[in-house]
C-alpha positions in Angstrom: -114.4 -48.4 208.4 -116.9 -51.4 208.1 -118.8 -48.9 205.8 -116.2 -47.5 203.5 -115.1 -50.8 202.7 -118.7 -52.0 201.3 -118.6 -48.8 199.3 -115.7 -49.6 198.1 -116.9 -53.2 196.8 -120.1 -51.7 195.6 -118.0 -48.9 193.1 -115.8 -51.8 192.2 -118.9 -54.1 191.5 -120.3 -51.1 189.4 -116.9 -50.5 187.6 -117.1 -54.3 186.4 -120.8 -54.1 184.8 -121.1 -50.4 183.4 -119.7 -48.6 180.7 -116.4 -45.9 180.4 -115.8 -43.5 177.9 -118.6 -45.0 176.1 -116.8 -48.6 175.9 -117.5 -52.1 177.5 -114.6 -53.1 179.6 -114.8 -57.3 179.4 -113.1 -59.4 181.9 -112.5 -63.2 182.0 -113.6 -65.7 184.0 -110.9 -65.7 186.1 -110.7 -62.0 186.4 -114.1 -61.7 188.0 -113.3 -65.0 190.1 -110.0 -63.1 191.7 -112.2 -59.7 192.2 -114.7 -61.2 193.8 -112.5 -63.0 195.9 -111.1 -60.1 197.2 -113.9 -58.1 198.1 -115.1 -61.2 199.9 -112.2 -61.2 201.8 -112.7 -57.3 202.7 -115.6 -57.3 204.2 -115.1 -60.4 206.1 -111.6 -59.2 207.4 -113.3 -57.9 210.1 -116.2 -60.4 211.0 -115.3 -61.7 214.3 -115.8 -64.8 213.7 -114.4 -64.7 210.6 -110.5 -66.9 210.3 -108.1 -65.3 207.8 -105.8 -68.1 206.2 -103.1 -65.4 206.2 -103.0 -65.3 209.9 -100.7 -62.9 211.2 -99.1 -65.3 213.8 -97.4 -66.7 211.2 -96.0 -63.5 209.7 -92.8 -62.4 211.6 -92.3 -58.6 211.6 -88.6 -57.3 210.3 -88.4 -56.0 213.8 -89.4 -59.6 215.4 -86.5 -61.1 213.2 -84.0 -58.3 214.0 -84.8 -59.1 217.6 -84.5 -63.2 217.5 -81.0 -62.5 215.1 -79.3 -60.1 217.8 -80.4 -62.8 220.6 -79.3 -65.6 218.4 -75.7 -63.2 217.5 -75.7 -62.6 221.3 -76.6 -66.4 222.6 -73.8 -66.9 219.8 -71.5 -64.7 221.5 -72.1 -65.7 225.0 -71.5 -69.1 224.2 -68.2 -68.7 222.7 -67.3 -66.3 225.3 -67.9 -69.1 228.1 -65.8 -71.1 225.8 -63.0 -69.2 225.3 -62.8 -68.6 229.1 -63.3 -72.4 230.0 -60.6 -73.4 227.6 -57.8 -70.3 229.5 -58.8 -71.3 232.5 -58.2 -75.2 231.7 -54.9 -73.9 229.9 -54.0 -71.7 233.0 -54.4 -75.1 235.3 -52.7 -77.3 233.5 -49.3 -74.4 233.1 -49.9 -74.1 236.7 -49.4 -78.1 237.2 -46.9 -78.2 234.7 -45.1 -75.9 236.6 -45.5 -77.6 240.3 -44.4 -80.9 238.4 -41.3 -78.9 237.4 -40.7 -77.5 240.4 -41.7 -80.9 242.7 -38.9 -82.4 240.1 -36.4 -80.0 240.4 -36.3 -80.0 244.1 -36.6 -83.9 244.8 -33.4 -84.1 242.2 -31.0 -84.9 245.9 -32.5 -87.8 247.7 -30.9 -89.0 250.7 -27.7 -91.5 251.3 -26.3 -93.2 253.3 -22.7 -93.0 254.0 -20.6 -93.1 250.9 -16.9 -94.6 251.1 -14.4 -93.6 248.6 -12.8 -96.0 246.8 -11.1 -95.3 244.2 -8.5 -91.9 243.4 -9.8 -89.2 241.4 -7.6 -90.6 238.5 -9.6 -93.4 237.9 -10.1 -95.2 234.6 -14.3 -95.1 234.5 -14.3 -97.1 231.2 -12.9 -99.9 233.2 -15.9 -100.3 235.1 -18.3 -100.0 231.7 -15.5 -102.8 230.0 -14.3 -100.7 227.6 -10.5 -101.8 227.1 -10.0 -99.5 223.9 -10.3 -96.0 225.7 -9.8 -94.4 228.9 -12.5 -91.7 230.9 -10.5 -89.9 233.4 -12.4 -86.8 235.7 -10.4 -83.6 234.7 -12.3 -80.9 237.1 -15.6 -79.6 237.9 -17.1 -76.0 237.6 -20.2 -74.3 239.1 -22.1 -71.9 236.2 -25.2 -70.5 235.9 -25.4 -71.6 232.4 -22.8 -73.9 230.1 -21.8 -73.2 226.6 -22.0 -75.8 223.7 -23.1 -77.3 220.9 -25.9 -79.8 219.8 -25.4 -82.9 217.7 -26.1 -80.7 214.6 -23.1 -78.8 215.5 -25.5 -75.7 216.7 -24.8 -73.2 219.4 -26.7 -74.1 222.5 -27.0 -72.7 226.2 -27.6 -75.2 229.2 -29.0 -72.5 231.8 -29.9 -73.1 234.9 -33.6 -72.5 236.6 -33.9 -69.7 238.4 -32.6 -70.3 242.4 -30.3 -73.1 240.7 -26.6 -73.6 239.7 -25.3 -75.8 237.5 -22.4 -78.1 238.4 -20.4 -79.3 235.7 -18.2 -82.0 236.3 -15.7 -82.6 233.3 -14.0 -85.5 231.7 -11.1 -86.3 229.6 -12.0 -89.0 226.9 -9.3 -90.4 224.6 -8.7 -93.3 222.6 -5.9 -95.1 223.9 -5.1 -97.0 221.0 -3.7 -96.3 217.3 -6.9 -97.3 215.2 -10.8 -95.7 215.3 -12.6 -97.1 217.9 -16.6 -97.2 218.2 -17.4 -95.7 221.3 -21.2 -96.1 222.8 -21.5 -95.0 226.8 -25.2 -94.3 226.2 -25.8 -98.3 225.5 -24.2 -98.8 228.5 -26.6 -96.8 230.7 -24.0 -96.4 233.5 -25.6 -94.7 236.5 -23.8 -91.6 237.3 -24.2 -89.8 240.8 -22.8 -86.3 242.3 -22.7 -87.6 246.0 -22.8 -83.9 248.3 -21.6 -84.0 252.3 -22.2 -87.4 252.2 -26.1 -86.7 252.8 -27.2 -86.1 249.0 -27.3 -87.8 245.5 -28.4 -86.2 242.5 -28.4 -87.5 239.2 -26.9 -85.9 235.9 -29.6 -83.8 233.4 -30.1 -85.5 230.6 -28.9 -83.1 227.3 -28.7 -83.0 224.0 -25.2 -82.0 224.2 -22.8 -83.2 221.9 -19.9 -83.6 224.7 -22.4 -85.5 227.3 -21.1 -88.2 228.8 -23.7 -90.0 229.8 -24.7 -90.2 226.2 -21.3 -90.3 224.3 -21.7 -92.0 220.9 -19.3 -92.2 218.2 -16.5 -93.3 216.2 -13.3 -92.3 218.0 -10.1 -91.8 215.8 -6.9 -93.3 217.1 -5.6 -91.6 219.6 -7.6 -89.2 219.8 -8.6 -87.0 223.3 -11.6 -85.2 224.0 -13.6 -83.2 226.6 -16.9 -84.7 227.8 -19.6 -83.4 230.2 -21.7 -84.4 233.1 -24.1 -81.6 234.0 -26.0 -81.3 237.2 -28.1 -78.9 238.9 -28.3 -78.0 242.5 -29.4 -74.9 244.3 -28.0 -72.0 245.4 -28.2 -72.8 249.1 -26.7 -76.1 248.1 -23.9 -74.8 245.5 -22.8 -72.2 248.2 -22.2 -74.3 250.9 -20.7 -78.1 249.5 -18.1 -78.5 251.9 -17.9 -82.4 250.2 -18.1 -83.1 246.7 -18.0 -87.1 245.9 -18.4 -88.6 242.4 -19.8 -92.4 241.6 -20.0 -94.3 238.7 -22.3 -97.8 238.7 -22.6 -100.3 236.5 -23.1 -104.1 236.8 -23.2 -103.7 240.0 -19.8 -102.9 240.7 -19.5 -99.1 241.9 -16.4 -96.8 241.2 -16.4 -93.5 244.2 -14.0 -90.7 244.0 -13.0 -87.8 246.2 -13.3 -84.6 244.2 -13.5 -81.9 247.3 
């Protein structure tokens, strides 16, 4: 190899300073400068001790580079892989809490009681005990459901269901205007503490709705006159709805406390 090169510098040196076709081929300064640079670098290519300045460390082979860009794509991949499953499992956790905090909510709705004494009748005037003069709030009847029928504020159709191994007792109320001109009417102001009292062992409160007919947070102008249903809806389970052999209702505000017999 070593060989064939210098004859190949030594035709190319001859090229340069002879004659072709009977004409003299001239080259510039420069020309020569570049020629003899490479033939200079030919034969020292492969002098041992000779250093290239085109080294071939830092020349990366199409092959090198397809390797390091499918381990950067599959680093790449990997990474967001072990992402994505981080972030499901965190999002799998924290449904999985939500949940128990549902649940733990749901089932700590009773809390124990001592004994409750009735003492009003179950036609008692509840807007009495909140001071309203202008309008009466009478208990009409109650009704266990496994979902209850209404509408929002907007006027749309909505469903109160109850969670699964949980009924929903609905305890309804007749609200009128007792006198002959509109009335503003605000119970949710009032914040009156409302209580389904069960064999004298249990108290749960109401759910809080959206419901346009909730009692708890009734709020409007009242024509005079005028009657209307409102709603207090709780929920209790099944074990619990299929067995109430004692249903009590209070109503608490200001510290006075109104209790009615309702089974």
């Amino acid at each position: 190899m070593r060989k064939r090169i210098i004859v190949s510098c030594l035709i190319l040196a001859m090229i340069i300073t002879t004659t072709g076709c009977g004409r003299m081929v001239e080259l510039t300064d420069e020309e020569n400068h570049l020629i003899a640079e490479y033939a200079a670098e030919l034969l020292l290519k492969y002098n041992k001790k000779y250093g290239s300045r085109y080294e071939e460390s830092d020349i990366v082979s199409e092959e090198q580079t397809t390797e390091m860009t499918d381990s950067e794509t599959t680093t790449e991949v990997s990474t967001e892989t072990e992402l994505s499953t981080e972030a499901t499992t965190e999002t799998t956790e924290a449904t999985t809490e939500a949940e128990e905090t549902t649940t733990e909510s749901t089932t700590e709705e009773f809390e124990p009681i001592d004994d409750i004494v009735v003492n009003v009748d179950k036609d008692y005037n509840i807007a009495k005990l909140a001071g309203e003069d202008n309008i009466s709030i009478k208990y009409a009847y109650y009704m266990i459901l496994d979902k209850y029928p209404s509408y929002d504020e907007d006027g749309v159709y909505i469903e109160i269901e109850a969670q699964q191994g949980y009924k929903l007792c609905v305890l309804k109320f007749n609200v009128e205007n007792i006198t002959n001109s509109e009335q503003y009417v605000d119970l949710y102001s009032k914040d009156i503490d409302y209580k389904l009292i069960v064999d004298n062992k249990r108290a749960a409160k109401p759910m809080f709705t959206i419901l346009i007919d909730d009692l708890y947070t009734y709020q409007k102008n009242m024509e005079g006159s005028l009657f209307e249903e409102a709603v207090l809806l709780f929920q209790v389970s099944d074990s619990v709805a299929e067995d109430m052999k004692d249903i009590k209702f209070s109503a608490e505000y200001n510290g006075k406390k109104a209790v009615m017999q309702l089974q």
